[in-house]
C-alpha positions in Angstrom: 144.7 175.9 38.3 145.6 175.6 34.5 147.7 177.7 32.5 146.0 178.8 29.4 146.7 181.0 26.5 144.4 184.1 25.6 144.0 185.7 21.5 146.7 188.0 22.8 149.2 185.6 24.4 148.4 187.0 27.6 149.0 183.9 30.3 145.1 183.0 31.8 145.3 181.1 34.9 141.8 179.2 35.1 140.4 176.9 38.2 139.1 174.3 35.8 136.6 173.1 39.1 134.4 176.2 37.8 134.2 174.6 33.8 130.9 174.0 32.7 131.3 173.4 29.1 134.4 174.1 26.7 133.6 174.8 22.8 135.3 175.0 19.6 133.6 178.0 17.9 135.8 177.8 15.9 137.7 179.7 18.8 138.1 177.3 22.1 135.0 179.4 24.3 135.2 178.3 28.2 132.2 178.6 30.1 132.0 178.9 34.1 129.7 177.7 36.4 129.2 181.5 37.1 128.5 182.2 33.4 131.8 183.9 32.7 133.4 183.4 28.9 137.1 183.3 28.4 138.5 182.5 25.2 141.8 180.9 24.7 144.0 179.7 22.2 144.5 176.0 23.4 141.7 173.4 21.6 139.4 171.7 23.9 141.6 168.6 23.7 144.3 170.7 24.9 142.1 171.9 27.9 141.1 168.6 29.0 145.3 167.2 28.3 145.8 170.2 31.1 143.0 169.1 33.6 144.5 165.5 33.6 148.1 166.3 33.9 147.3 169.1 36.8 145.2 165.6 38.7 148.2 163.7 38.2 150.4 166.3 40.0 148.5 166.9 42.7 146.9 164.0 43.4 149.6 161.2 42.3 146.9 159.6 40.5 146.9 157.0 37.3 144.9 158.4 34.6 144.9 157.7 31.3 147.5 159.2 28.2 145.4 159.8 26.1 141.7 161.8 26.5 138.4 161.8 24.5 136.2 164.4 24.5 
């Protein structure tokens, strides 16, 4: 799981295995597979930086620095 950041600073823990799309509205909106919306503070780069360096941990894979979205 991630650590993300609601509007309100509250902490949201998300499984990111349940993303379907992230957008910058101008607000970053997360979509699950499930349809659910959660709004957060990080940017979709941010997001993705997250996913990566939560693979890394668990997996003790080499993935790249730096992302494109």
């Amino acid at each position: 799981m991630i650590e993300l950041h609601r509007l309100n600073d509250s902490v949201l823990m998300l499984n990111h295995r349940h993303i379907e799309t992230i957008e910058a509205l101008p607000d970053t909106v997360i979509t699950l597979t499930n349809e659910r919306k959660y709004i957060c503070k990080e940017t979709p780069a941010q997001v993705m930086e997250q996913i990566v360096a939560y693979h890394r941990k668990i997996f003790h894979i080499n993935l790249p620095e730096a992302v494109d979205i």
